[in-house]
Every structure is written in C-alpha cells, then in structure tokens.
C-alpha positions in Angstrom: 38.3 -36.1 -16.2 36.7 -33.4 -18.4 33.6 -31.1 -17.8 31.1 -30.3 -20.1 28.3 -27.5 -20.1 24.8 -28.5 -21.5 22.9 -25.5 -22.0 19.5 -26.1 -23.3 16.6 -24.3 -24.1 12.8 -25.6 -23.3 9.8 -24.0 -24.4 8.4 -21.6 -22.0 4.8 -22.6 -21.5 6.0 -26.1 -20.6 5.2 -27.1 -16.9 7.2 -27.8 -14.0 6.6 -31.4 -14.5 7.5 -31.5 -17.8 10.6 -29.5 -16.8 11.3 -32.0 -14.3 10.9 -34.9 -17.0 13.8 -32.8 -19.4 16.1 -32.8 -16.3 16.0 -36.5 -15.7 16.0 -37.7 -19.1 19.7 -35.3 -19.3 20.5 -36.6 -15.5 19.9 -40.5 -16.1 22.5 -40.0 -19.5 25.1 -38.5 -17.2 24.9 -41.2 -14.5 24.2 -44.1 -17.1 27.6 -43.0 -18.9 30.2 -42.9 -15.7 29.6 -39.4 -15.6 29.2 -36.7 -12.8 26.4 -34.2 -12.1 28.3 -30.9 -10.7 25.2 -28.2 -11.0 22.5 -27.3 -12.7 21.7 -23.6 -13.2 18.4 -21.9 -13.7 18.5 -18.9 -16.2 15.3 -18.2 -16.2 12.8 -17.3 -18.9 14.8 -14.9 -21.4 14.1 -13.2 -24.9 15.3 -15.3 -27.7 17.7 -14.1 -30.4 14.9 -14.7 -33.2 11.8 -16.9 -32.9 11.4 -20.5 -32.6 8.5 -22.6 -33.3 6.6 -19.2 -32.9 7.8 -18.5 -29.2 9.7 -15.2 -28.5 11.3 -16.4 -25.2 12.5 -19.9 -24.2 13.7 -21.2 -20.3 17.1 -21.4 -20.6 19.4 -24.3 -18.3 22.9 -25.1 -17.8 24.0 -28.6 -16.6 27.5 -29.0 -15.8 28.9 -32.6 -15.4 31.9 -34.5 -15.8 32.7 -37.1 -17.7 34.4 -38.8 -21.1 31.9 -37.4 -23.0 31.1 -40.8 -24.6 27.7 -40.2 -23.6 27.0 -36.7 -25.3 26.2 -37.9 -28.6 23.1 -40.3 -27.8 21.7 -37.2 -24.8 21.7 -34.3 -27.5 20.3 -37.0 -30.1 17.4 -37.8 -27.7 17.2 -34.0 -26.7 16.2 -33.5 -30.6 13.9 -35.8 -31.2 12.3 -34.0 -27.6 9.6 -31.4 -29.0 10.1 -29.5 -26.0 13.5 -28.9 -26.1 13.8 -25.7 -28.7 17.6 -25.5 -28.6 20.1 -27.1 -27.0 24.6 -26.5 -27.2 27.2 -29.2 -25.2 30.2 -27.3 -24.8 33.7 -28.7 -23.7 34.5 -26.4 -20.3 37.8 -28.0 -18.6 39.3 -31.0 -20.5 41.6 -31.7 -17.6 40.1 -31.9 -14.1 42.6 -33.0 -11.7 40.8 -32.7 -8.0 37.7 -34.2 -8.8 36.3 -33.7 -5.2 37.0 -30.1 -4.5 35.3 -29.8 -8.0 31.9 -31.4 -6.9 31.9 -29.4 -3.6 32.8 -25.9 -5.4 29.9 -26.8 -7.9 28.0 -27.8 -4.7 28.4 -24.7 -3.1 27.7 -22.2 -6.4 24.4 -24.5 -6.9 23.0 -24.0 -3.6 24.1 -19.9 -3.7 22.4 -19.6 -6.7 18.8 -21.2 -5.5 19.3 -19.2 -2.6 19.4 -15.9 -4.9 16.3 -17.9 -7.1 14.4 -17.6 -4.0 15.7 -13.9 -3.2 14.5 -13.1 -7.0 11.4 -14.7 -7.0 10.1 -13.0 -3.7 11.0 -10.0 -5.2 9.1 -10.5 -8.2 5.6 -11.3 -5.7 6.3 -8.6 -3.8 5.9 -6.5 -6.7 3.2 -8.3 -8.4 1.0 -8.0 -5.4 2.0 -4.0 -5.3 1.0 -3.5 -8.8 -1.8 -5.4 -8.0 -2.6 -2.9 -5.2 -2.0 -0.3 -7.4 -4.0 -1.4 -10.2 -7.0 -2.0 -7.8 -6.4 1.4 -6.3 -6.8 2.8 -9.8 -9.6 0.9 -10.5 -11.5 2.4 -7.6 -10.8 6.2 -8.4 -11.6 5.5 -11.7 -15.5 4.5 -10.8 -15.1 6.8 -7.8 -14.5 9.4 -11.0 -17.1 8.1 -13.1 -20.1 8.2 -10.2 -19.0 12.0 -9.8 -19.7 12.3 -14.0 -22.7 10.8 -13.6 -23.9 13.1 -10.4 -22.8 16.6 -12.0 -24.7 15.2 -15.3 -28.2 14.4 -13.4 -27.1 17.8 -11.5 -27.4 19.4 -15.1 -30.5 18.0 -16.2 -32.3 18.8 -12.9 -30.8 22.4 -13.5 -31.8 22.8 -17.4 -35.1 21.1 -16.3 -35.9 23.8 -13.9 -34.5 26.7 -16.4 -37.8 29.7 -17.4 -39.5 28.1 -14.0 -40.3 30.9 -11.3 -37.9 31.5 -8.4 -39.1 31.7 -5.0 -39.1 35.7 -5.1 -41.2 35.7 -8.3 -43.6 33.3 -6.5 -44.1 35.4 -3.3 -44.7 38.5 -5.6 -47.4 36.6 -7.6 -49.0 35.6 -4.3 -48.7 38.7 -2.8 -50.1 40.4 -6.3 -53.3 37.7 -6.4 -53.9 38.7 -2.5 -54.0 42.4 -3.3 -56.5 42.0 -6.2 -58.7 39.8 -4.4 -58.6 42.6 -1.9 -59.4 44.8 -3.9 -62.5 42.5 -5.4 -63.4 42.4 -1.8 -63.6 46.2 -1.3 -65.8 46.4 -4.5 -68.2 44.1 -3.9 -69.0 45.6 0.1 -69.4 49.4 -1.4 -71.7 47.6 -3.9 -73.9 46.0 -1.4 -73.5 49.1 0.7 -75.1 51.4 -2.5 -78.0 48.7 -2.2 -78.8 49.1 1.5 -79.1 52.1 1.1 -80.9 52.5 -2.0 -83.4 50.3 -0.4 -83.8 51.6 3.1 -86.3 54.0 3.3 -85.7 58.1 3.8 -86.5 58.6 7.5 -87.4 62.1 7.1 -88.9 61.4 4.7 -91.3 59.4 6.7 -91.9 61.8 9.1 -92.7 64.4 6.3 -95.6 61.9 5.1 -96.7 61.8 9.1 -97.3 66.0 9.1 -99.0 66.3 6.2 -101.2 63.7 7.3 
C-alpha cells in the first residue's frame, strides 16, 4: 500500500464551514477510491511565497492517506475547478507500507498530539489578545486622563492671562485704606468749617455786656 500527502492551500477568509466542505469533498475521494484516511494536519494561516488571487497568506492543510493512488487524478482535478482552493501539491510519501495497522494508529496518535498542541496554541493566542486588549484599553484611559489634564492647565491659563494688570488683594486694601483716609480728611474739613460759622455767628458775650454799661 502507498501513502500520499495532499497538502493544499485554501483562501484565508473562507469559513469554517466552507473549510469543512474542502475536507469532505478530499475525504469522500479517499474513501470512494479503497483508500485510507491516516491524518489531517492543520498548518495554520501562513505567509505565501508571492500572492495569489490578491491574498498574501493562505490556510495551509496536509491530508495523509493511503491508497493506489488511482484516485488522485479526479480529487486534484475537482480541487481546481474549487475557487477556494488557491494551491494544492499530492506528493508520493511511502510507496511500500507493509503494517498497515500500526500505520493508522501511529497517524492516529500524531493527529490527536497535534490538536492537543492546536488547542495549547490557540489559548495562547486569547490569552494575549485579551492582554493587549487590556493594554490597549489601559492606554486609552491615560491618554484622555492626559488630555483632561491639557485642557485644565489651558483654562488655568486663560483664567490667569484674564486676571493679568487686575489689582492684588494688597493693592486693594491700600486703595481702601487711602479712600478712608481722604474721606477723613473731608470729614475734618467740613466740621472746622461749620465750627468758623458758629462762631462767626454767635454773638460776642462781652460784647453784650459792654452795650449793657453804657446803657
């Protein structure tokens, strides 16, 4: 028995579904011909070598199976026509399998090792999403935390340029204290003035009594 790699390449923005509909189309070849499904391998989404149909990356897979290979012509024709399916490569891995069984369970075991690590990779990969998310949001915050202190030393300023040439507390209790004295002053004025008219019109005593004697 001989086993064959399919490695093919679908576009990256297809969906899971439409993943899933790739894998089954290759599957249903493999069974339909007498063949054997060993593994399938995720690559993941990788850079491509040069661009394809305008796309930089592409999800890359690897099928292993067994078989006569009688089949292979008729899946990569169908895997063409697929517009999905950016690139695709069958190669001839092992053209003499002689324990067929110990085969399938090795393949068995490497298949379920590596969804194991998938899983590994892939919490990894939220876990650090969600910390750059944190991060990100952190930064957000001391960002407008920043910009509400800008805006609070700027009103600061124009409060300050506002009340620039205006009198300071000092120069406003000498002004008072300057407008009291004066009016103090007024004050004294104005009683010596109305004392000086008493008396100017208040008549001499003696006088009086000088008027009296001659009388």
């Amino acid at each position: 028995m001989r086993e064959y790699d399919l490695i093919y390449i679908i576009q990256p923005d297809a969906t899971r579904e439409r993943e899933a509909e790739i894998h089954a189309k290759v599957d249903s070849f493999v069974s339909e011909g007498g063949g054997t499904h060993l593994l399938r391998d995720d690559w993941g989404k990788r850079k491509l070598a040069y661009e394809i149909q305008k796309f930089q990356k592409g999800h890359y897979f690897q099928l292993s199976f067994l078989g006569n290979g009688a089949f292979v012509p008729d899946m990569e024709r169908q895997l063409r026509l697929d517009v999905d399916v950016l690139r695709f490569l069958t190669v001839l891995a092992n053209d003499n399998v002689k324990d067929i069984e110990a085969r399938v369970t090795q393949a068995r075991e490497y298949e379920a090792e590596q969804a194991r690590r998938r899983e590994e990779r892939e919490l990894l990969e939220a876990e650090r999403a969600a910390t750059e998310a944190a991060e990100a949001a952190k930064a957000a915050e001391a960002a407008k935390a920043a910009k509400a202190a800008e805006v609070v030393d700027a009103a600061a300023g124009e409060q300050a340029g506002s009340l620039e040439g205006q009198p300071d507390a000092g120069e406003l209790g000498a002004e008072a204290e300057e407008s009291d004295a004066n009016r103090e002053d007024a004050g004294s004025e104005e009683l010596e003035t109305v004392a000086e008219q008493a008396e100017k019109s208040v008549p001499d005593a003696t006088a009086g009594d000088d008027a009296e004697a001659k009388d």
